[in-house]
PALUMLUM-276369 format. One record per atom (N, C-alpha, C, O): x negated, y negated, z negated; residue in three letters. Coordinates in pm, whole numbers, plus 50000, padded with zeros to 5 digits. Each point is the difference from the previous one (the first is absolute). Example, Ala and Ser with C-alpha at 12.3 -4.5 7.8 and 13.67 -1.06 7.14 Angstrom:
<nodes>
486815056949220ALA500894988150000ALA499104988050000ALA498965000249934ALA501394989350138SER499184988149994SER500774989149927SER499494988949983SER
</nodes>
This chain:
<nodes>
595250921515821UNK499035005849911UNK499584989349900UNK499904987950019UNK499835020649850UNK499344986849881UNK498704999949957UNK499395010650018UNK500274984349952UNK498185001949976UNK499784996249873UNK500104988149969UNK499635019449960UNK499244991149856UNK498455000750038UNK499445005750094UNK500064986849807UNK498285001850015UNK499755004049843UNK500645002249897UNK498094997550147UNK499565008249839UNK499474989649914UNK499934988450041UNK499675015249834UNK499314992749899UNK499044989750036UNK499984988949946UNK498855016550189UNK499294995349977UNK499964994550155UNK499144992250040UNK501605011550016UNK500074993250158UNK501484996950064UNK500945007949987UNK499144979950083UNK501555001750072UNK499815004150095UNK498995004050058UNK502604995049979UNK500515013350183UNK499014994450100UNK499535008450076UNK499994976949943UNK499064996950104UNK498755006549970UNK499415006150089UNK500144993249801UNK498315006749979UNK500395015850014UNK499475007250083UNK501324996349844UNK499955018950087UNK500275001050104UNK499335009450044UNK501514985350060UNK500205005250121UNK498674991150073UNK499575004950104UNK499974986249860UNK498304998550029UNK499415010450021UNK499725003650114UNK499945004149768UNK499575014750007UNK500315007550084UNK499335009250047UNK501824987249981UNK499715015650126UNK500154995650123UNK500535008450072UNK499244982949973UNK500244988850109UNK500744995550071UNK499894998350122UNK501264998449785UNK500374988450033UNK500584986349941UNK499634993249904UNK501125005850160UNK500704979949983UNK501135002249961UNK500685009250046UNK499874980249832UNK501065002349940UNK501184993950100UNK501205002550006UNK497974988450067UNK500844986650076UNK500255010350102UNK501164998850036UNK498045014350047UNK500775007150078UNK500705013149972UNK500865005650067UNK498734997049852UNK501025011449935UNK501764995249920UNK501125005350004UNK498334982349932UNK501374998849974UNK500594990250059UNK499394989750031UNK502205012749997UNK500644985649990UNK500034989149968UNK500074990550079UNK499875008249735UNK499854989849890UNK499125006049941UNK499505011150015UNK500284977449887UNK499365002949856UNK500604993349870UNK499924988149967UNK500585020149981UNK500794992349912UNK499895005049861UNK500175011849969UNK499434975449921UNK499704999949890UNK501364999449897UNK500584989849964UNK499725022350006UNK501034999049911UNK499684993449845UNK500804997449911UNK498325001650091UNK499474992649795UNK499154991550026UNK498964999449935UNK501334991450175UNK499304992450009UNK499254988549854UNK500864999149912UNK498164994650058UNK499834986849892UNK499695013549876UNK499464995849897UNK500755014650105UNK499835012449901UNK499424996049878UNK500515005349902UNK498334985150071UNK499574998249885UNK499365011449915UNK500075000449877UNK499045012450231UNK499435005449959UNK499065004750119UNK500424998350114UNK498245007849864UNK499555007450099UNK500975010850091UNK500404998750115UNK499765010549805UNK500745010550068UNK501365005049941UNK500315000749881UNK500415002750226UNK501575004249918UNK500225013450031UNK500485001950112UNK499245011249798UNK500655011350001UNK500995001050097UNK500964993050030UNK498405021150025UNK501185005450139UNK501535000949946UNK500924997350078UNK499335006449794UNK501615001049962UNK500014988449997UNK499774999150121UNK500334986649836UNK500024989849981UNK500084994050176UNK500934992750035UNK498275010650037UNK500104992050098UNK501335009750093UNK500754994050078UNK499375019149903UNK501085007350080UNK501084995149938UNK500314991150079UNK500445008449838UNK500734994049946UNK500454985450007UNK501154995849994UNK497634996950022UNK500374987150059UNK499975001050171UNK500964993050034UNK498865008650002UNK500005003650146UNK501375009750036UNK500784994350076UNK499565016249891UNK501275004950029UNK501534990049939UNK501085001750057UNK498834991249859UNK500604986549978UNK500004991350125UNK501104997650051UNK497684996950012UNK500174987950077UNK500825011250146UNK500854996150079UNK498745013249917UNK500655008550102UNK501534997649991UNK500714993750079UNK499675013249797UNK501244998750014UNK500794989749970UNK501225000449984UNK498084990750009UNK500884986550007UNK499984995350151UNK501064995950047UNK497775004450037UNK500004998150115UNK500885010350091UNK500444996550109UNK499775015449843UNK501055011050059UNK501494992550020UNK500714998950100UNK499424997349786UNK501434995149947UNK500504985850081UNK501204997250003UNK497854994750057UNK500484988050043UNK499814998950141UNK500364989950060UNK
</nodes>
């Protein structure tokens, strides 16, 4: 499963909300845009980079 977060919160602060832990719900946590050089990166922007690191990690 993939998680984006929203504008104004990441995947740890919403699943806060409904109680729980990112560290037990997920496996990893992994920052595909990491160093971003902006507050926030649009969900097409980050799906797009994220289905990339996928399929490069598919491939090897």
């Amino acid at each position: 499963m993939v998680l984006f977060g929203s504008p104004d919160q990441g995947v740890p602060q919403i699943l806060r909300i409904g109680g729980f832990d990112v560290g037990e719900e997920c496996d990893f946590n992994l920052n595909t845009i990491p160093d971003q050089g902006v507050e926030t990166v649009r969900t097409e922007e980050a799906l797009i980079a994220t289905l990339s690191v996928l399929n490069l990690l598919g491939e090897s």
